[in-house]
C-alpha positions in Angstrom: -75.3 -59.2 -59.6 -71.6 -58.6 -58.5 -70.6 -56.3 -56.0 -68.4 -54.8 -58.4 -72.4 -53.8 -60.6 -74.0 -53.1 -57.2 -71.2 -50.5 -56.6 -71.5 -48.9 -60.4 -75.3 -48.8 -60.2 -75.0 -47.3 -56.5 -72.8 -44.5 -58.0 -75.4 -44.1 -61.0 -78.1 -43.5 -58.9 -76.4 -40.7 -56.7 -74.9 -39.3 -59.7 -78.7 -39.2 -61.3 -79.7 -37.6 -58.2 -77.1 -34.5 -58.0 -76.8 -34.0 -61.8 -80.3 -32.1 -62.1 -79.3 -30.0 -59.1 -76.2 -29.3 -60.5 -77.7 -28.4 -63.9 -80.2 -26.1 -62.2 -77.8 -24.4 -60.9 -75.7 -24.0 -63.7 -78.9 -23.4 -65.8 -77.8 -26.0 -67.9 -79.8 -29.0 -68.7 -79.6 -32.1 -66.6 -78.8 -34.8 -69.6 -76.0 -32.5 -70.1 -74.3 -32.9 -66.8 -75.2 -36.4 -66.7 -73.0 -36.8 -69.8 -70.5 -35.2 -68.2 -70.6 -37.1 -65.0 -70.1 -40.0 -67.1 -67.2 -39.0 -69.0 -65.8 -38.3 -65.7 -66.7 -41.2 -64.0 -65.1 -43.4 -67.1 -61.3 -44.0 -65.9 -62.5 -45.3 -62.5 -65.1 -47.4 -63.7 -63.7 -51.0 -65.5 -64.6 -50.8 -69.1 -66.1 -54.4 -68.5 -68.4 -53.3 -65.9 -70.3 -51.1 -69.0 -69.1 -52.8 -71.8 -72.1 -53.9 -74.3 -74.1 -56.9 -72.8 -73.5 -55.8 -68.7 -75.8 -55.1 -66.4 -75.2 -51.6 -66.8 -75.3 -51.3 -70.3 -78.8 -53.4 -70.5 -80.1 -50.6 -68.3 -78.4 -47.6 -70.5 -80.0 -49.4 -73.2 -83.5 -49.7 -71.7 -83.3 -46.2 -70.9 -82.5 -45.2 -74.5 -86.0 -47.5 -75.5 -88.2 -45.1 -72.5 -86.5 -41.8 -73.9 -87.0 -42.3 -77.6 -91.2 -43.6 -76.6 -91.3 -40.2 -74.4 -89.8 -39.0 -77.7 -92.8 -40.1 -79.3 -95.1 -38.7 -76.8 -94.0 -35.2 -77.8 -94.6 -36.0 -81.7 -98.5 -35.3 -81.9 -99.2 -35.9 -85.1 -102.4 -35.0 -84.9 -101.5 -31.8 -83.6 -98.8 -31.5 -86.7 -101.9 -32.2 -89.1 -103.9 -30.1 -87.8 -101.8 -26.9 -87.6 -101.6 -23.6 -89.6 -99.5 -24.8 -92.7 -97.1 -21.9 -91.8 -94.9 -23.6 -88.9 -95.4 -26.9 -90.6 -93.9 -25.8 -93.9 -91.2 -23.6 -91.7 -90.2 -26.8 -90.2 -89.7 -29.0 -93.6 -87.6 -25.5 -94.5 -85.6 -25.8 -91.4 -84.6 -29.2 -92.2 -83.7 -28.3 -95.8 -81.4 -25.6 -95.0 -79.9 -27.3 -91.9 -78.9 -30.0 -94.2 -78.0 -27.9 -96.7 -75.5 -25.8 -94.3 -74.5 -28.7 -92.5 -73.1 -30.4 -96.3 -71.4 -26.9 -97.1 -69.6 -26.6 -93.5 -69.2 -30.2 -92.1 -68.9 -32.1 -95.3 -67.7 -29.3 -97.9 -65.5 -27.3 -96.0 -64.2 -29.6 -93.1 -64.6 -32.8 -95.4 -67.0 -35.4 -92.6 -68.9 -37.7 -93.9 -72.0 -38.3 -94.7 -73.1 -39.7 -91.0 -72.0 -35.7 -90.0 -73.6 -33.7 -92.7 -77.0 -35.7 -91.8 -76.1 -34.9 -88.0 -75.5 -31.4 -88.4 -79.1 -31.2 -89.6 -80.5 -32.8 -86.4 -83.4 -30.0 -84.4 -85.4 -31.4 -81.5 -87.6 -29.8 -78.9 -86.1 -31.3 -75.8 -84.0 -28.5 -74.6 -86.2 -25.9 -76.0 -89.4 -27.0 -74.0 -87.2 -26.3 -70.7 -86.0 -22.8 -72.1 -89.9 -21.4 -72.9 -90.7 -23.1 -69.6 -88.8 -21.0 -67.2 -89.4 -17.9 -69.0 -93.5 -18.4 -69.5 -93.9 -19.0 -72.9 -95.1 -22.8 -73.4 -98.7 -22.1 -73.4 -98.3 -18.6 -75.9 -98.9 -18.4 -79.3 -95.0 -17.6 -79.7 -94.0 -21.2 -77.7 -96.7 -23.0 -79.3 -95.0 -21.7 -82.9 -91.3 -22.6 -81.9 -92.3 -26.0 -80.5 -94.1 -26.5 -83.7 -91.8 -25.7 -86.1 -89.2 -27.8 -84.2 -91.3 -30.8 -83.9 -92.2 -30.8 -87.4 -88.0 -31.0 -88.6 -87.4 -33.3 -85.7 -89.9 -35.8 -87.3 -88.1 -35.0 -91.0 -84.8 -35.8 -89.6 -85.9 -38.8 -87.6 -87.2 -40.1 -91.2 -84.3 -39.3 -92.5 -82.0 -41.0 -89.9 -84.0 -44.3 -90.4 -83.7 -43.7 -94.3 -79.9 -43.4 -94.2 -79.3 -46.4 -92.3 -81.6 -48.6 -94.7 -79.3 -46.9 -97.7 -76.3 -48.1 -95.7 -76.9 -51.8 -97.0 -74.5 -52.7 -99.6 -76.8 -54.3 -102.3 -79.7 -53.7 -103.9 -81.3 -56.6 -102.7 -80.3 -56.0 -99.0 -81.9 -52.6 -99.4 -85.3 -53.9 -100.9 -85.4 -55.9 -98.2 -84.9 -53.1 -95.5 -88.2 -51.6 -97.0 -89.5 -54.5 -97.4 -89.4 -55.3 -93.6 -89.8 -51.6 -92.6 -93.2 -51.8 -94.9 -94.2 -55.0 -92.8 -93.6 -53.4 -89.3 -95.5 -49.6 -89.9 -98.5 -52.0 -91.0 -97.9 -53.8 -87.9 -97.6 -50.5 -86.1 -101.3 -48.9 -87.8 -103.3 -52.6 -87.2 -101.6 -52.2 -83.2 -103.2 -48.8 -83.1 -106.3 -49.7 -84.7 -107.0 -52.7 -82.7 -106.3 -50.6 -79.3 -108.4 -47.8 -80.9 -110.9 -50.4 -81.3 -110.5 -51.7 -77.9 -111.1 -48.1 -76.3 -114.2 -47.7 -77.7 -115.6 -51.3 -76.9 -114.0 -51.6 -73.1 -114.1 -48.1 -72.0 -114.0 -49.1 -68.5 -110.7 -50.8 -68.5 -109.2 -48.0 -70.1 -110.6 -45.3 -68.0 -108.2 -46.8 -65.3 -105.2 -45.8 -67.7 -106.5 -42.0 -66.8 -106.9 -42.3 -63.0 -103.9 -40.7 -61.1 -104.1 -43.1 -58.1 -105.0 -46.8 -59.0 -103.2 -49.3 -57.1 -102.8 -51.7 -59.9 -101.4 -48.9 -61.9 -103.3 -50.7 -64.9 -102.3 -48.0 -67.1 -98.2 -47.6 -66.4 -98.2 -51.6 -66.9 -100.1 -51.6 -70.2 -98.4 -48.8 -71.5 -95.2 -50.5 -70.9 -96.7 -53.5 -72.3 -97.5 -51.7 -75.4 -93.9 -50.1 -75.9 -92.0 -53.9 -75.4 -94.8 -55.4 -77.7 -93.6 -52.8 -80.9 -90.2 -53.0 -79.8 -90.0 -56.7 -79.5 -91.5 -56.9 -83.2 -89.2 -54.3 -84.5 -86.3 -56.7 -83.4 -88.0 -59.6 -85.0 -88.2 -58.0 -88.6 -84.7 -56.5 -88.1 -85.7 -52.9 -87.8 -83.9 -50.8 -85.3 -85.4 -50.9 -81.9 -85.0 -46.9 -81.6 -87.4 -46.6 -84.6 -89.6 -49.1 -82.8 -89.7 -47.2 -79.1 -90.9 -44.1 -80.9 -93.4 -45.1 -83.2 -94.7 -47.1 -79.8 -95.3 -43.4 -78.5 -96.7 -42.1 -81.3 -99.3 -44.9 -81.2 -99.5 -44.3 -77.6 -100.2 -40.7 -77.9 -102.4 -40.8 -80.8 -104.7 -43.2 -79.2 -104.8 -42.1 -75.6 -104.3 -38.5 -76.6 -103.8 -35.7 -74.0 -104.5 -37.9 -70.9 -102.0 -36.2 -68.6 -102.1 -38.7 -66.0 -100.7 -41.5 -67.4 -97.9 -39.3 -69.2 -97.1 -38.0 -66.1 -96.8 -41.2 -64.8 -95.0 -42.7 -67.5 -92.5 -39.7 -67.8 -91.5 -39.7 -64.3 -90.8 -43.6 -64.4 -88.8 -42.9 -67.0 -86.8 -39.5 -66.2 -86.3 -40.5 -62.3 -83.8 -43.1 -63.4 -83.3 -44.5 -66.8 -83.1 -41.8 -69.3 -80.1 -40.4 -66.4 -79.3 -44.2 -66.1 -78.9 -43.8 -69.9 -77.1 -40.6 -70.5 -74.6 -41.7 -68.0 -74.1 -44.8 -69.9 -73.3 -42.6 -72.7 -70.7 -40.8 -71.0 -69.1 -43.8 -69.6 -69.0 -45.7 -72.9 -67.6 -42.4 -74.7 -63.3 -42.4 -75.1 -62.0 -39.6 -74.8 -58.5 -40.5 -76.2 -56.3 -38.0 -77.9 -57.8 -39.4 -81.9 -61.1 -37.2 -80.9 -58.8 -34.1 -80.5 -58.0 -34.3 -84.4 -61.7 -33.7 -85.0 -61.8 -30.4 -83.3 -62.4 -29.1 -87.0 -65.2 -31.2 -87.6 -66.5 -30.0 -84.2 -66.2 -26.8 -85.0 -67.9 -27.0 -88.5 -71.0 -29.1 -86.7 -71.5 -26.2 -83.9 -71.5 -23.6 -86.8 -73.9 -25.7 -88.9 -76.3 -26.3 -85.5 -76.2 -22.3 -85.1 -76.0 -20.5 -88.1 -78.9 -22.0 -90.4 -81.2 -22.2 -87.5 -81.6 -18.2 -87.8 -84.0 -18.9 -90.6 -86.6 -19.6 -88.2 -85.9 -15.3 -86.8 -87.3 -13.7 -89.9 -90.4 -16.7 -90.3 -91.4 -15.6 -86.5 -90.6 -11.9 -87.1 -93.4 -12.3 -90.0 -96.0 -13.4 -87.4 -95.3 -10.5 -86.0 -92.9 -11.0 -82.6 -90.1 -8.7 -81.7 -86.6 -9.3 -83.5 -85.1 -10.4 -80.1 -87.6 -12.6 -79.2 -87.6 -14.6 -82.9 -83.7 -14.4 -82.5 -84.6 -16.1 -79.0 -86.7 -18.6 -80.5 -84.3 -20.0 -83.4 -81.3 -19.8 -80.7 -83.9 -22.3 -78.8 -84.0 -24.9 -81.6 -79.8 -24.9 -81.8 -79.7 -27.8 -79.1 -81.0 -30.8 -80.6 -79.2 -33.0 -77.3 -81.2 -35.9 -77.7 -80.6 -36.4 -81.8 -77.6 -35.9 -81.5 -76.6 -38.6 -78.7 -79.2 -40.9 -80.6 -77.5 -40.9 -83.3 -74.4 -41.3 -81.9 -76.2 -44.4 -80.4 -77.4 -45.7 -83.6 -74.3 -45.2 -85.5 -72.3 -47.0 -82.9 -75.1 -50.1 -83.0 -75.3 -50.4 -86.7 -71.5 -49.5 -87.1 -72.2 -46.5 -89.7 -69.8 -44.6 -87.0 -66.4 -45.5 -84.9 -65.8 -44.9 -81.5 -63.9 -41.7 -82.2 -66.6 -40.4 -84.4 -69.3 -41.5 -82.1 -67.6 -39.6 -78.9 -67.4 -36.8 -81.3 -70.7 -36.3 -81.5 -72.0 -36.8 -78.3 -69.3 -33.8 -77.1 -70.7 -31.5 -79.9 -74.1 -32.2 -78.0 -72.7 -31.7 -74.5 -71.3 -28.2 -75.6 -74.2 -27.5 -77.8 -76.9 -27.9 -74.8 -74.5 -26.1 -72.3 -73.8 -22.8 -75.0 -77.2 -22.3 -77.1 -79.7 -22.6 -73.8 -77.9 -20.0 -71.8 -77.8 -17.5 -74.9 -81.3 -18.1 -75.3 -82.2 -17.6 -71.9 -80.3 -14.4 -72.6 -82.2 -13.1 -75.1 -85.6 -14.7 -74.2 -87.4 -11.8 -72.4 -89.6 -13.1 -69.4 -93.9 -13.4 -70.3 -94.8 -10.5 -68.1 -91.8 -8.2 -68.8 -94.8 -5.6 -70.6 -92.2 -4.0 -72.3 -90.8 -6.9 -74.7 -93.8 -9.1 -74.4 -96.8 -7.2 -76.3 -95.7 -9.1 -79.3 -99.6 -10.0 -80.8 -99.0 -11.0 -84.5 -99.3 -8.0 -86.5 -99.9 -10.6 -89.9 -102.8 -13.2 -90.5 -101.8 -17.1 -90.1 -99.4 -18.0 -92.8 
């Protein structure tokens, strides 16, 4: 390691440290100041000390792997299955109409391509999660329906994402073989969940050290690693992107360990002390902001419009269920922040080439501003739990 990394990684680490504090106190999430600390960081850091294939960069990129497996954690499939069919279906609508704005203002109107119009339909949970938090609504009906609802077209557009790139291949051959190899590797993925399934049930006692909160040989955190490499490794081998392989590696995680809150807790905090920051950083440092991103100000503009304005769908589906307007206004405005889509996508684009440089630091700004405007207006709007006045909000309508 140079002195020249040991420096960079040394002003990483404090920056990881402040950001959160910073974003507390803005009331803006952390990934969002970490991507502006990296964009600011940028002209005194060489290119070369971050370019693809450095020391930093390797990190970045192993962070990306842990935050798209946490990723996976928060897709519970189970839980998706076994929900009331009304936030399910809500979130398959969501997606629809998000894409269906997002190809009237991003691709009809401000004339993006298609990498944009599938962008602008991006909705995630991350930001959201934080948002119901403070204001004491995760573990309501009203949270639990928002969460839903997002979860649900975050796993639509993740399927999407990976479907678009296979369609990228510029034969029909290439493309049969895409499915071809993405067939091979979600068998892979089911037998890997079987056999540890299996496993659970045979050697309980070597896995009931993946739920103790203080073993010393933290049998669980190395396994669990072990696990994510193991699907991520294979993924490269069959040539199917690694992102797809670090979150299906979660969803086989949660789905056979299930709710075991140790382990996650362990897991997540490995991960969001230092290389999912370590990551979004990256980002920000890899990002150029030279004056070609300025001429897509329009395209900008279009994709915070498509984020916003479809999303209010969700208001009248919520208001049926029988909350106040202003909280279901509260609860779409939630879902307009999809951060971590957004700046994955920018990530894929960049790795597969589907996007540029320009295009690729466009859309990680249009998450920046995205997380810093939609989570304060909904914090505005989202009444606290035990305000009595705005929070006797039991449904008034049976389950959808």
């Amino acid at each position: 390691m140079t002195l020249n990394v040991s420096f960079v990684l040394a002003a990483l680490a404090l920056a990881a440290f402040v950001c959160p504090l910073i974003g507390e106190r803005l009331r803006v999430p952390g990934a969002v100041v970490e991507l502006v600390a990296g964009l600011a960081l940028s002209p005194l850091i060489p290119a070369s000390d971050v370019a693809s294939g450095s020391v930093v960069a390797t990190l970045g990129g192993l962070g990306f792997m842990i935050l798209m497996f946490l990723v996976g954690f928060e897709l519970d499939l189970r839980e998706i299955w076994g929900a009331s069919r009304g936030p399910v279906v809500m979130g398959v609508v969501l997606f629809a109409v998000s894409l269906a704005g997002s190809w009237l203002l991003v691709g009809h109107v401000a004339g993006a391509s298609s990498i944009w119009v599938l962008a602008g339909a991006a909705t995630s949970v991350g930001v959201a999660v934080p948002v119901l938090h403070v204001h004491g609504w995760m573990g309501e009906r009203f949270g639990r329906d928002v969460l839903m609802v997002g979860a649900v077209a975050e796993v639509v557009y993740l399927a999407a994402l990976s479907a678009f790139g296979a369609g990228q291949q510029t034969s029909s051959l290439a493309t049969a073989m895409v499915g071809l190899r993405a067939l091979g590797f979600l068998v892979f993925v089911l037998g890997v969940a079987a056999v540890v399934r299996r496993a659970r049930s045979r050697v309980p006692r070597h896995f009931h050290r993946w739920f103790l909160r203080d073993d010393p040989l933290e049998v669980g955190l190395r396994g669990t690693f072990a696990l994510l490499f193991g699907v991520v490794a294979t993924a490269g081998f069959l040539r199917v992107p690694t992102v797809v392989g670090a979150l299906l590696a979660g969803v086989i995680f949660r789905s056979v360990i299930g709710n075991a809150k140790a382990i996650i807790e362990r897991v997540t905090s490995v991960g969001n002390s230092f290389f999912v920051p370590l990551f979004f950083l990256t980002v920000g440092l890899q990002t150029p902001l030279r004056s070609d991103v300025l001429a897509l100000a329009p395209v900008v503009g279009a994709m915070l419009l498509a984020l916003s304005v479809p999303r209010l769908v969700v208001a009248p589906f919520l208001r049926r269920r029988g909350y106040t307007w202003r909280l279901s206004i509260a609860g779409s405005v939630s879902l307009m922040a999809p951060l971590t889509l957004l700046v994955t996508t920018a990530e894929i684009g960049r790795a597969t080439g589907l996007t540029g440089p320009t295009t690729s630091a466009a859309l990680v700004i249009v998450a920046a501003i995205s997380a810093i405007i939609f989570p304060v207006l909904a914090r505005l709007l989202l009444p606290h739990r035990n305000d009595e006045a705005l929070a006797n909000v039991e449904p008034e309508s049976a389950e959808v």
